[in-house]
mmJSON file of the N, C-alpha and C atoms, coordinates in Angstrom:
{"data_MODEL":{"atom_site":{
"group_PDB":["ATOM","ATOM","ATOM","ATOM","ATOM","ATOM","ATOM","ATOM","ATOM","ATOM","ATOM","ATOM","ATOM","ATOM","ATOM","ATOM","ATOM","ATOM","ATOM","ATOM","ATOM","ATOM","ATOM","ATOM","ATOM","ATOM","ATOM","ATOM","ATOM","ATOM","ATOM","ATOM","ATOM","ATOM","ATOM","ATOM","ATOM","ATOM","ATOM","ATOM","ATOM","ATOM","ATOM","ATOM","ATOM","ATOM","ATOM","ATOM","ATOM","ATOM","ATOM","ATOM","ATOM","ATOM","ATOM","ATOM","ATOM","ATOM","ATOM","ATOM","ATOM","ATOM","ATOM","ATOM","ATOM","ATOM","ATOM","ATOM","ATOM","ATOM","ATOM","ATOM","ATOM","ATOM","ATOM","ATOM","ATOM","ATOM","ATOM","ATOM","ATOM","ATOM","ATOM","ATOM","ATOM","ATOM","ATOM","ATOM","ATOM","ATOM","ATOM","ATOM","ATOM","ATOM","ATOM","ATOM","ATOM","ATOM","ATOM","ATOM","ATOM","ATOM","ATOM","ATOM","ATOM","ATOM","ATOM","ATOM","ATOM","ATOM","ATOM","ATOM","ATOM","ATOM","ATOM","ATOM","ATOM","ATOM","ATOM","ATOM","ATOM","ATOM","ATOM","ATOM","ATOM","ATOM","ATOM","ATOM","ATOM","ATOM","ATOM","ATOM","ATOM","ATOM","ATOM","ATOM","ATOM","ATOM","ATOM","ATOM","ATOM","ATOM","ATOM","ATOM","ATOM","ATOM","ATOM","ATOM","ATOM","ATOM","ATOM","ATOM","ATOM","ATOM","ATOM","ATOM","ATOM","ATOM","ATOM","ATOM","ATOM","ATOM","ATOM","ATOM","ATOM","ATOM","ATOM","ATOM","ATOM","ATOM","ATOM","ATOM","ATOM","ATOM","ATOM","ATOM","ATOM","ATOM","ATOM","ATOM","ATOM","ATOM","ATOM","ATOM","ATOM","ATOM","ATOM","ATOM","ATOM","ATOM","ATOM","ATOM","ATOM","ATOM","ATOM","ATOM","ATOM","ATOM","ATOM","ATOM","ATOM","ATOM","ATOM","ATOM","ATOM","ATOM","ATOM","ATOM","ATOM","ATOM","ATOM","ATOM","ATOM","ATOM","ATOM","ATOM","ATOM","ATOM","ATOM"],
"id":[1,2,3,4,5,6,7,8,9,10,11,12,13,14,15,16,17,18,19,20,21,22,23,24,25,26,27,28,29,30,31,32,33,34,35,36,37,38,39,40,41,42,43,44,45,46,47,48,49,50,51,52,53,54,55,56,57,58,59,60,61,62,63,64,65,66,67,68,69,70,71,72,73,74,75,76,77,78,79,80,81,82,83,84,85,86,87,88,89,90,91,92,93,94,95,96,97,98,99,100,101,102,103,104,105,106,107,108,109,110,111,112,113,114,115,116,117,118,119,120,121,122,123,124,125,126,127,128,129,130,131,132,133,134,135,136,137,138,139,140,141,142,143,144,145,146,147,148,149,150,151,152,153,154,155,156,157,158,159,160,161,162,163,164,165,166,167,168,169,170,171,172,173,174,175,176,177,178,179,180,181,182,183,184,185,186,187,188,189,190,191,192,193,194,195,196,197,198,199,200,201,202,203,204,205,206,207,208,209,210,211,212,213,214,215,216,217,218,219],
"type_symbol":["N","C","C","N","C","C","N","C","C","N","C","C","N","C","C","N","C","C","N","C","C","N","C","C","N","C","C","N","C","C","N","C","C","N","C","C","N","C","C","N","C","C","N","C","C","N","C","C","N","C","C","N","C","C","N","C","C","N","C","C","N","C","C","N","C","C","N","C","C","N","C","C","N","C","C","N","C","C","N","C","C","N","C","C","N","C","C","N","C","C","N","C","C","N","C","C","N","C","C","N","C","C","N","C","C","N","C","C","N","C","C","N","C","C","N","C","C","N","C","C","N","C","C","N","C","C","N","C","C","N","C","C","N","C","C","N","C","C","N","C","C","N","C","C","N","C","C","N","C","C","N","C","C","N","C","C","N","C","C","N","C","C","N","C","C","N","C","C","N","C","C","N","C","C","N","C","C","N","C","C","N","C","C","N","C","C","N","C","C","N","C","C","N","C","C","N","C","C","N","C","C","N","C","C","N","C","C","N","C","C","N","C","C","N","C","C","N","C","C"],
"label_atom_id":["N","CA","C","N","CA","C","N","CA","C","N","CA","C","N","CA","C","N","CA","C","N","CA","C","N","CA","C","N","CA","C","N","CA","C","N","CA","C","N","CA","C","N","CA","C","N","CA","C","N","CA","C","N","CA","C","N","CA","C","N","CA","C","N","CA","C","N","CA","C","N","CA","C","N","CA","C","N","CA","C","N","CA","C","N","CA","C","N","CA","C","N","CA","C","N","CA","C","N","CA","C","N","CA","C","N","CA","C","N","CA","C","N","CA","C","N","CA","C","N","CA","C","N","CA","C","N","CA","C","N","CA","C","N","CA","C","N","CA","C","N","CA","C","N","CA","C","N","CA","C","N","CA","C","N","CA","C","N","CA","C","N","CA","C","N","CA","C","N","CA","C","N","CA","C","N","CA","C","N","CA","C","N","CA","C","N","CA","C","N","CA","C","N","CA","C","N","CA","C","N","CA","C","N","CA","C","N","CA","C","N","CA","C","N","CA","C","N","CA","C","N","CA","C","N","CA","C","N","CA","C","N","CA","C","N","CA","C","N","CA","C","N","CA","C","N","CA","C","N","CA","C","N","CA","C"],
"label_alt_id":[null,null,null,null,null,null,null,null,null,null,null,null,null,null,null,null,null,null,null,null,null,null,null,null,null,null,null,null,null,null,null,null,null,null,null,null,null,null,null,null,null,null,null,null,null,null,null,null,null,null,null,null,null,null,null,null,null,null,null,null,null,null,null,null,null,null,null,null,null,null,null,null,null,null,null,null,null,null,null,null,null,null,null,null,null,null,null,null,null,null,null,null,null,null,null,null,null,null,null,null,null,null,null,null,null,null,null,null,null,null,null,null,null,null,null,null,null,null,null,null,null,null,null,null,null,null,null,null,null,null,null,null,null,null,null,null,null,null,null,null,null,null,null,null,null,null,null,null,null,null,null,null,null,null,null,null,null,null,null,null,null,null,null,null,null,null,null,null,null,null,null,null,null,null,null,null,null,null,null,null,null,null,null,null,null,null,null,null,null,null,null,null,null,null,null,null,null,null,null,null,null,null,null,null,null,null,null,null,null,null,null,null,null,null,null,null,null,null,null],
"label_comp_id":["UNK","UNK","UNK","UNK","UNK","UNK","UNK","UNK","UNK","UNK","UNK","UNK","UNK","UNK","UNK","UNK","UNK","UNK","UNK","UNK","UNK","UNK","UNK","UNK","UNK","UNK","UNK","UNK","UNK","UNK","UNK","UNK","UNK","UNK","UNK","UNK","UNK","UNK","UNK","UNK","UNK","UNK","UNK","UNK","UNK","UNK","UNK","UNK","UNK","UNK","UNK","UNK","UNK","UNK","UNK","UNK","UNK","UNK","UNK","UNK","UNK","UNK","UNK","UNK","UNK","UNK","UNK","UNK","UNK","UNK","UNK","UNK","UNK","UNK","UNK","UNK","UNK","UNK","UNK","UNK","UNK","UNK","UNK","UNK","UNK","UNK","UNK","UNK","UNK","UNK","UNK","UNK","UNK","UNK","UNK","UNK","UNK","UNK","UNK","UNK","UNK","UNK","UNK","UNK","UNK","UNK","UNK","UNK","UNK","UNK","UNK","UNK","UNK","UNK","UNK","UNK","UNK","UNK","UNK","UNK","UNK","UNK","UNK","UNK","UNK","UNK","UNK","UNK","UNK","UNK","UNK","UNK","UNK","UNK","UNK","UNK","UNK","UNK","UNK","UNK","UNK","UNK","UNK","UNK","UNK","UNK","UNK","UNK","UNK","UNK","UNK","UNK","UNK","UNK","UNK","UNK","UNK","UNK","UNK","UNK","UNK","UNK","UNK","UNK","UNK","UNK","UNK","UNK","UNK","UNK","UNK","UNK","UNK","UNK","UNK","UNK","UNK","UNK","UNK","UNK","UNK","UNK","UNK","UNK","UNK","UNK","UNK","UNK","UNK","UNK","UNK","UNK","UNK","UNK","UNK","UNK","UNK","UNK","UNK","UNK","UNK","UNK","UNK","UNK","UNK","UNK","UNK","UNK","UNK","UNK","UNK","UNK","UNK","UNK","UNK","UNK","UNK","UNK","UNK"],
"label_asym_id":["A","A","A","A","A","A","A","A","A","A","A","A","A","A","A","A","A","A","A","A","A","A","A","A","A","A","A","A","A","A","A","A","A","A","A","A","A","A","A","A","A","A","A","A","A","A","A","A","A","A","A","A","A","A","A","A","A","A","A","A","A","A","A","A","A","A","A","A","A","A","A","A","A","A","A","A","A","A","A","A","A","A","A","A","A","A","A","A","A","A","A","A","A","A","A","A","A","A","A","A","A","A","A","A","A","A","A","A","A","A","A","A","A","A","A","A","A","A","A","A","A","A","A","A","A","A","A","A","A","A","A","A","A","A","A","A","A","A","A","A","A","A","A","A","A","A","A","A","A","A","A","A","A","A","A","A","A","A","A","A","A","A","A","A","A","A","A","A","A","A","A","A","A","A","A","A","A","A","A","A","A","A","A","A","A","A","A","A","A","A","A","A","A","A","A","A","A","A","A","A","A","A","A","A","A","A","A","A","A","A","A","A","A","A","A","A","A","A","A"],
"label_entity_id":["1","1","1","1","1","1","1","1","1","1","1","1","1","1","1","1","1","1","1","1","1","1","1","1","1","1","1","1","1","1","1","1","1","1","1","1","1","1","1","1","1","1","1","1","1","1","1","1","1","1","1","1","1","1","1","1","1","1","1","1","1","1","1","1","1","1","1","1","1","1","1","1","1","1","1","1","1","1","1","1","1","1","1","1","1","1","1","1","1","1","1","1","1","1","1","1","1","1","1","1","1","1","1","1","1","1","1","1","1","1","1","1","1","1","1","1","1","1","1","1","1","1","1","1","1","1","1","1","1","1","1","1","1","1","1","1","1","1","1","1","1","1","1","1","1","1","1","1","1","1","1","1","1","1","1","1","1","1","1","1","1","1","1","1","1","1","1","1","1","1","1","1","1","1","1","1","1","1","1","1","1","1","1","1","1","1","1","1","1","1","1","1","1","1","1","1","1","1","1","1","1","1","1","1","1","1","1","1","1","1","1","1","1","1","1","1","1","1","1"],
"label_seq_id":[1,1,1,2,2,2,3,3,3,4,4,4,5,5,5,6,6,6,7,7,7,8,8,8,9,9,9,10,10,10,11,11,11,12,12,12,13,13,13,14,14,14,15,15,15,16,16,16,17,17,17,18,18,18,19,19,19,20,20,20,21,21,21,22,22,22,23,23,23,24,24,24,25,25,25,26,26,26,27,27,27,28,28,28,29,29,29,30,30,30,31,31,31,32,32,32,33,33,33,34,34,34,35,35,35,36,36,36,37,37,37,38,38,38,39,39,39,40,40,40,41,41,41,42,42,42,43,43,43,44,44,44,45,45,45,46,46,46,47,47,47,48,48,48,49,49,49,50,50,50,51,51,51,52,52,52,53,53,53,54,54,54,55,55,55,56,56,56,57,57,57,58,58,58,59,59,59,60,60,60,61,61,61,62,62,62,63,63,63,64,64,64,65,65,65,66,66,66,67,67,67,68,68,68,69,69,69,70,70,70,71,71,71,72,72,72,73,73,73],
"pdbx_PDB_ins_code":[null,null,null,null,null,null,null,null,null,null,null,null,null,null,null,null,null,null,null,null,null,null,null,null,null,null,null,null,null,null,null,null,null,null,null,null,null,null,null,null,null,null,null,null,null,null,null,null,null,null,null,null,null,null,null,null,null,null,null,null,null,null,null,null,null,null,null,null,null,null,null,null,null,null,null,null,null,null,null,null,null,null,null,null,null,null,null,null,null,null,null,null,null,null,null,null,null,null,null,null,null,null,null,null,null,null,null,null,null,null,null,null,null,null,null,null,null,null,null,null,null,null,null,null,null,null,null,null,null,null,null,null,null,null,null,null,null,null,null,null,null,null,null,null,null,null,null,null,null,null,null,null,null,null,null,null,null,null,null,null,null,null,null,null,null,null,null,null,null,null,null,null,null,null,null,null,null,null,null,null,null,null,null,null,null,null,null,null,null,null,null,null,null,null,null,null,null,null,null,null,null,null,null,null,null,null,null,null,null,null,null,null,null,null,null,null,null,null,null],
"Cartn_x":[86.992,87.532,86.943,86.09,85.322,85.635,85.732,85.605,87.021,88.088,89.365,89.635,88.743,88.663,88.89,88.428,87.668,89.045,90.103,90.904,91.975,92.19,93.746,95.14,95.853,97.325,97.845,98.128,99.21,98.41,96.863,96.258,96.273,96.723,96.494,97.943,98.544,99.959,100.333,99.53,99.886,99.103,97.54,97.242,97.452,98.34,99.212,100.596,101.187,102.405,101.177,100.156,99.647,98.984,98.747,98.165,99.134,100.639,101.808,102.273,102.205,102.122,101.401,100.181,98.855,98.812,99.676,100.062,101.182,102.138,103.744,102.677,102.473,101.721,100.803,99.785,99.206,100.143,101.012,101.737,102.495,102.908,103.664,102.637,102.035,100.865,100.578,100.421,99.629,101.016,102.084,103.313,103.767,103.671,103.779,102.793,101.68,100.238,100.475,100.945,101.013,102.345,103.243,104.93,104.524,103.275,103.17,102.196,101.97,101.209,99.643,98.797,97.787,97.335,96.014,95.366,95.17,96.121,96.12,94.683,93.127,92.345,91.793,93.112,92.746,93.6,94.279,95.319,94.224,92.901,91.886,92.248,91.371,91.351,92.21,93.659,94.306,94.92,94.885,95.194,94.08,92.914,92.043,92.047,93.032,93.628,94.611,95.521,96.387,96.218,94.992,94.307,93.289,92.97,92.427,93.263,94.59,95.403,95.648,96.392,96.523,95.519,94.377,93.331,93.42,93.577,93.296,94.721,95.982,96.819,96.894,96.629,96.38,95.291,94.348,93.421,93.966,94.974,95.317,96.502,97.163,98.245,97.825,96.924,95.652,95.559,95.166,94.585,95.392,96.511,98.009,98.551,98.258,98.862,98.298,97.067,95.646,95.804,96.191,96.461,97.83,98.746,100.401,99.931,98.997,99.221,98.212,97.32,96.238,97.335,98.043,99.009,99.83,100.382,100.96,100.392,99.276,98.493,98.086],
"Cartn_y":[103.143,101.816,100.939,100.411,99.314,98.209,97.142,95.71,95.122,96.185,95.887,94.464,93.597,91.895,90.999,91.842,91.024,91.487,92.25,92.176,91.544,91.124,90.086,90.843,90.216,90.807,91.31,91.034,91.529,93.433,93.218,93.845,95.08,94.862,95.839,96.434,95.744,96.322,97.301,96.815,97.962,99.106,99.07,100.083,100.652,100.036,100.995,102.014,101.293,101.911,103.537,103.202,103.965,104.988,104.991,105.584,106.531,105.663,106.61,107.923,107.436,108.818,109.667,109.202,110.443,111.064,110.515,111.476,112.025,111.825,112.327,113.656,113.528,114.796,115.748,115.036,115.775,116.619,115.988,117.057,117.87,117.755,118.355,119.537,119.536,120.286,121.404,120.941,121.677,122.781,121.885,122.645,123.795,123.545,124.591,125.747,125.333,126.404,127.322,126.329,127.36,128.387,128.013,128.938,130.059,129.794,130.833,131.917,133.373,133.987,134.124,132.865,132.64,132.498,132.811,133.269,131.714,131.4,130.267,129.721,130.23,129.53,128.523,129.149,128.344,127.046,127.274,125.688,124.444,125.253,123.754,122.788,122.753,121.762,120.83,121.648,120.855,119.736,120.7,120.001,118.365,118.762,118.064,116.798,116.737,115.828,114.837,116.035,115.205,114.413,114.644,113.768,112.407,112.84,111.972,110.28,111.228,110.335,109.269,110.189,109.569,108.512,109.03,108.011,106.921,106.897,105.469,104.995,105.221,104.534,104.013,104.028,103.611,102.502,102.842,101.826,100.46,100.886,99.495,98.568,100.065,99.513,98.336,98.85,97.918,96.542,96.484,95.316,94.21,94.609,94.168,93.677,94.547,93.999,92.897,93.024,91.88,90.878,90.907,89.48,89.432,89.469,89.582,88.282,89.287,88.793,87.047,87.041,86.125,85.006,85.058,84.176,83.716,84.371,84.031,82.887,83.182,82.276,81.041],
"Cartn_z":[-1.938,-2.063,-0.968,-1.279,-0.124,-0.896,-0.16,-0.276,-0.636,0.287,-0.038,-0.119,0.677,1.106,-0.161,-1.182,-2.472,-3.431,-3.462,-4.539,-4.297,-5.05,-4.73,-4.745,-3.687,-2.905,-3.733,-5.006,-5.881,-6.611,-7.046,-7.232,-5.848,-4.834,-3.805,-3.578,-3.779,-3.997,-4.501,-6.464,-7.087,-6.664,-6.115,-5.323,-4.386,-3.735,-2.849,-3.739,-4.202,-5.47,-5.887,-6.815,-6.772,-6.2,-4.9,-3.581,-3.544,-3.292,-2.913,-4.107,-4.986,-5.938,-5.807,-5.796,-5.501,-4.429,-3.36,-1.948,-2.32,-2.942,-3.136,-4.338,-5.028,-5.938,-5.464,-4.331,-3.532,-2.922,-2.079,-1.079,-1.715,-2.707,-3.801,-4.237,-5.291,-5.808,-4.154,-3.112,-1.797,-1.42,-0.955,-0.998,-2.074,-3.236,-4.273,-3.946,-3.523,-3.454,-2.446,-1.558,0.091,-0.404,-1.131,-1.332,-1.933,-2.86,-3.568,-3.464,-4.114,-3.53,-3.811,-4.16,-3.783,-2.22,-1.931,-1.027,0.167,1.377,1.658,1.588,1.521,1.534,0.148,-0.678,-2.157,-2.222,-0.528,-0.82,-0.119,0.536,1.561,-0.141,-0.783,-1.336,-1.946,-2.143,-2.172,-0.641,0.422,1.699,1.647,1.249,1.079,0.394,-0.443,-1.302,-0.936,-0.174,0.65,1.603,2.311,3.454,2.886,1.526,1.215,0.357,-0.053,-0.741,0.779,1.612,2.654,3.14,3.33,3.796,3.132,1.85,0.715,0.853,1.252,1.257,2.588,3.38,5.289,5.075,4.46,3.908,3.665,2.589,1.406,2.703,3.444,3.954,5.096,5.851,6.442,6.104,5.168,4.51,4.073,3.921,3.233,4.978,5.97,6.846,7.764,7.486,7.689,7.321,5.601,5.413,5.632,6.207,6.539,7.76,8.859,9.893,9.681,8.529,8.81,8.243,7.559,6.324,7.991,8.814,9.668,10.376,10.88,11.874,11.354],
"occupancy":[1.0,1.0,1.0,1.0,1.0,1.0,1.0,1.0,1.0,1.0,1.0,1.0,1.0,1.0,1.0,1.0,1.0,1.0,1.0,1.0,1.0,1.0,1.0,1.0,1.0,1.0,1.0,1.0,1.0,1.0,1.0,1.0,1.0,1.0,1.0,1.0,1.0,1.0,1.0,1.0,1.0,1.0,1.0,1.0,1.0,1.0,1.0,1.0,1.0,1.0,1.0,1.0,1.0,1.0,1.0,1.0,1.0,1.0,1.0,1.0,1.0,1.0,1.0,1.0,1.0,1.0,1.0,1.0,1.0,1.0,1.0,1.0,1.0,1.0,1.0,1.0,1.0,1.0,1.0,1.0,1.0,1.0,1.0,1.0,1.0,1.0,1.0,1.0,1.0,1.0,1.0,1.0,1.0,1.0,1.0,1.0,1.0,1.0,1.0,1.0,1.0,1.0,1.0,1.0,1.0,1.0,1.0,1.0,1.0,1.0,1.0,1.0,1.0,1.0,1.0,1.0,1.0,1.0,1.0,1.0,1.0,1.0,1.0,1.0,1.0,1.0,1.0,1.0,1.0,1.0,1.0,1.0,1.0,1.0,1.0,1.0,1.0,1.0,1.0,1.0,1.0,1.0,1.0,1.0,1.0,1.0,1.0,1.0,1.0,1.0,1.0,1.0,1.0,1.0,1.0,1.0,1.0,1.0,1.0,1.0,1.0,1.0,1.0,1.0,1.0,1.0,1.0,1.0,1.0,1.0,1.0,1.0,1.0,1.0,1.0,1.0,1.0,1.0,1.0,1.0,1.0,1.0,1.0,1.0,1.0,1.0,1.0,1.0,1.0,1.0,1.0,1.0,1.0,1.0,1.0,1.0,1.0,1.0,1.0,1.0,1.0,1.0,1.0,1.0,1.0,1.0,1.0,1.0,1.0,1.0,1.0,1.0,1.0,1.0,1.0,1.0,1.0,1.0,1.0],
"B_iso_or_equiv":[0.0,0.0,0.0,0.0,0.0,0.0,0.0,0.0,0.0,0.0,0.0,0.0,0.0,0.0,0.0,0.0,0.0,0.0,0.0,0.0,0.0,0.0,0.0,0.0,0.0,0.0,0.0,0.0,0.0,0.0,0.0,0.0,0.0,0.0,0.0,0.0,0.0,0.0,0.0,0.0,0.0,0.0,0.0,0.0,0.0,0.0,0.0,0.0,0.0,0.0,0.0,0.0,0.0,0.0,0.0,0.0,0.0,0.0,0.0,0.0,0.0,0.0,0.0,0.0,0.0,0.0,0.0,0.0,0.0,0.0,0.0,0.0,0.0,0.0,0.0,0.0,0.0,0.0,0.0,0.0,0.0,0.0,0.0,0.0,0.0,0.0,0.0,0.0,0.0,0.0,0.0,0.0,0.0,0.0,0.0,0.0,0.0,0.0,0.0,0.0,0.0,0.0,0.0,0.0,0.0,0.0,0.0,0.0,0.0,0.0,0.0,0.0,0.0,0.0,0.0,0.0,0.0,0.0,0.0,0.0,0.0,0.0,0.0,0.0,0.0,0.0,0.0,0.0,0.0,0.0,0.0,0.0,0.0,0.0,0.0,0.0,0.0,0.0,0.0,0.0,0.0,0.0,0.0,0.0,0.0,0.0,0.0,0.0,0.0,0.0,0.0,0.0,0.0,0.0,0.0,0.0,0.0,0.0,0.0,0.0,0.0,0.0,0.0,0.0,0.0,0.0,0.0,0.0,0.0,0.0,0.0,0.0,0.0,0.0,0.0,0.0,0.0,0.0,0.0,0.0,0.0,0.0,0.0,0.0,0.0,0.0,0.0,0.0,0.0,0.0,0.0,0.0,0.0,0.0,0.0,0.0,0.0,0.0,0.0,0.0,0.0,0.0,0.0,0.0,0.0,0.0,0.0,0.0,0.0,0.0,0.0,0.0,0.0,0.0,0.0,0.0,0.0,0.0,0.0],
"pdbx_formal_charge":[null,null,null,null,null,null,null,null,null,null,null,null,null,null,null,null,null,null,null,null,null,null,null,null,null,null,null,null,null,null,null,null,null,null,null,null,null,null,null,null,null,null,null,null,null,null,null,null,null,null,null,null,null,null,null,null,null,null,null,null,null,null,null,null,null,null,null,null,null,null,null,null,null,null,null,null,null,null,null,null,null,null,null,null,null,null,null,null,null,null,null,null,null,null,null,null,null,null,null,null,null,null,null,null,null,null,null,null,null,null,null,null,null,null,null,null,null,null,null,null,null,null,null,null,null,null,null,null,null,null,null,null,null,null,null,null,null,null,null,null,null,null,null,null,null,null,null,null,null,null,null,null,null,null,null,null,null,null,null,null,null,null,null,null,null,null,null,null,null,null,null,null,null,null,null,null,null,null,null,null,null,null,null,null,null,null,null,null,null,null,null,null,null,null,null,null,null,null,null,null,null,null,null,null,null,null,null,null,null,null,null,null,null,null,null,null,null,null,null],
"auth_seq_id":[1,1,1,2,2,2,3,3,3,4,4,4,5,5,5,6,6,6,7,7,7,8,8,8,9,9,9,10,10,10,11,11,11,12,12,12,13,13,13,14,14,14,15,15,15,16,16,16,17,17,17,18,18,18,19,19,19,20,20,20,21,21,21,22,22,22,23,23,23,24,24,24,25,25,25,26,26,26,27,27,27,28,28,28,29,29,29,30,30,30,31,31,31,32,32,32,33,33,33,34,34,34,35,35,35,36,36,36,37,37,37,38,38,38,39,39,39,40,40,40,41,41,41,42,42,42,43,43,43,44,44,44,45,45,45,46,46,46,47,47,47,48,48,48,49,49,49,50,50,50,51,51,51,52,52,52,53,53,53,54,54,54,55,55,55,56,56,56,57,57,57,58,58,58,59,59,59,60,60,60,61,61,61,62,62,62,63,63,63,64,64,64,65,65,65,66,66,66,67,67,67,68,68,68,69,69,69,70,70,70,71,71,71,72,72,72,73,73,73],
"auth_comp_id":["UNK","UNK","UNK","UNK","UNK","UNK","UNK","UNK","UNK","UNK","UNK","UNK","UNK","UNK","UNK","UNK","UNK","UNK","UNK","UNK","UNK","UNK","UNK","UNK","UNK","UNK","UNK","UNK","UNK","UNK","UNK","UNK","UNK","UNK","UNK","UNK","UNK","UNK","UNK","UNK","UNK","UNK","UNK","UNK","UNK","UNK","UNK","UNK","UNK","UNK","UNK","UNK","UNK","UNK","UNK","UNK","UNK","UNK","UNK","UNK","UNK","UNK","UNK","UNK","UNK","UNK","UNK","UNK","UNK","UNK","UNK","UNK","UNK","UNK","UNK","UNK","UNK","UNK","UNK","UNK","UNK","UNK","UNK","UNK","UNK","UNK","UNK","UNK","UNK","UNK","UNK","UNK","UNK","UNK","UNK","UNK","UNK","UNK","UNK","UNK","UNK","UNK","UNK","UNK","UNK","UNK","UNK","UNK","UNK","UNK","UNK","UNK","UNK","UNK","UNK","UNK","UNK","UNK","UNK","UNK","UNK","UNK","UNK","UNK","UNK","UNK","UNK","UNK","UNK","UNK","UNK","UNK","UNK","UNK","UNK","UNK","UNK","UNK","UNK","UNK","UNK","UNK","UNK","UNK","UNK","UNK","UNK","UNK","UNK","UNK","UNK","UNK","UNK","UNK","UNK","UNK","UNK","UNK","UNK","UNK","UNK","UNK","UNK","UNK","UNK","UNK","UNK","UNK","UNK","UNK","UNK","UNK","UNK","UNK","UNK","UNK","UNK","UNK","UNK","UNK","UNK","UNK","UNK","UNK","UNK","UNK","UNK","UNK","UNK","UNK","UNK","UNK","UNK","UNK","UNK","UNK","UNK","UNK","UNK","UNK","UNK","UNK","UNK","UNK","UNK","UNK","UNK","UNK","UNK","UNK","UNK","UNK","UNK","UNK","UNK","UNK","UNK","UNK","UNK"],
"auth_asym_id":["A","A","A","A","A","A","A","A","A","A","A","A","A","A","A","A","A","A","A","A","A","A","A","A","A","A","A","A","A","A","A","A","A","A","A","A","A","A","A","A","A","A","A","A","A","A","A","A","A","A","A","A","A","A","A","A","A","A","A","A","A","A","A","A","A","A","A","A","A","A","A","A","A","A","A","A","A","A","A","A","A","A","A","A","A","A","A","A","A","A","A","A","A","A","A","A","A","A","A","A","A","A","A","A","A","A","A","A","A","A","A","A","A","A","A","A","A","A","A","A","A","A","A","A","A","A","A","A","A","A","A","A","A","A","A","A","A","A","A","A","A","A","A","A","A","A","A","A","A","A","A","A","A","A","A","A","A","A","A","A","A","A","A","A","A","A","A","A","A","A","A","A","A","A","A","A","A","A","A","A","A","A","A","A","A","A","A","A","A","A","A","A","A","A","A","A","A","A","A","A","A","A","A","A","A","A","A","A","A","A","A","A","A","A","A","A","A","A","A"],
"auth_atom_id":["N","CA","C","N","CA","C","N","CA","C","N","CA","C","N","CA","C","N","CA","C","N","CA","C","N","CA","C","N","CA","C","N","CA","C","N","CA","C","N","CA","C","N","CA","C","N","CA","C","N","CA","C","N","CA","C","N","CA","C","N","CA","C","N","CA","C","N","CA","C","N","CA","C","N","CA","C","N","CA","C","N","CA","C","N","CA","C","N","CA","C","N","CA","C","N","CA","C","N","CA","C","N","CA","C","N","CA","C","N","CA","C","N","CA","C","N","CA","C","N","CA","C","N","CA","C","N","CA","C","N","CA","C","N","CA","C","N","CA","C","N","CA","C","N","CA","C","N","CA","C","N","CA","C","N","CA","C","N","CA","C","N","CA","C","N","CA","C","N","CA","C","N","CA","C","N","CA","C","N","CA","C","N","CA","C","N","CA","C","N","CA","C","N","CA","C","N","CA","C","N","CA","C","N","CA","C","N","CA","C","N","CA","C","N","CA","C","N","CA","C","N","CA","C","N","CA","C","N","CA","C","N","CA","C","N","CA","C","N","CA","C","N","CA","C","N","CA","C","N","CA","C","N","CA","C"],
"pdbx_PDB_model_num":[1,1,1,1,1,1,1,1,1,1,1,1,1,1,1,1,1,1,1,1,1,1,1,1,1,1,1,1,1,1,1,1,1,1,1,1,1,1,1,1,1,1,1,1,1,1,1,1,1,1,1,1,1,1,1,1,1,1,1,1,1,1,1,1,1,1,1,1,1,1,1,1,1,1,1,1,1,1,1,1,1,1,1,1,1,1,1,1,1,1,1,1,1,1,1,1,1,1,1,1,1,1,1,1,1,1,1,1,1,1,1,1,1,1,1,1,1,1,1,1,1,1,1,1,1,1,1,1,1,1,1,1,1,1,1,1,1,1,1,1,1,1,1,1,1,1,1,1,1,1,1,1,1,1,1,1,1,1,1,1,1,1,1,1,1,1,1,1,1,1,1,1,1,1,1,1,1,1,1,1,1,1,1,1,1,1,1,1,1,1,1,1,1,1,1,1,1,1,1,1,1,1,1,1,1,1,1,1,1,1,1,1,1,1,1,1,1,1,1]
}}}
């Protein structure tokens, strides 16, 4: 997701709404993996997921708070 600059507020919103599911399922999906008796090295990629959901929602949250603060000034 580059050029967070270029989509409009309402449009980033819902990509955040969406971000947050894909981390709530990530951690979900990773949590189920680790409980169960698969081999913890078959949970990296899901951990992997979870860091990445994360990353794209810190992203959006960023950007949202960028223009928060620019709308202020």
């Amino acid at each position: 997701m580059s050029g967070l600059d270029e989509i409009p507020t309402r449009e980033l919103e819902l990509l955040l709404t969406s971000a947050r599911d894909q981390y709530a399922t990530a951690v979900n999906n990773w949590q189920r993996a680790v409980e169960s008796d698969a081999p913890l090295a078959n949970t990296l990629p899901l951990a992997g997921a979870v860091d990445a959901a994360d990353r794209r929602a810190v992203r959006i949250l960023k950007e949202l708070a960028r223009r928060q603060q620019d709308a202020a000034a």
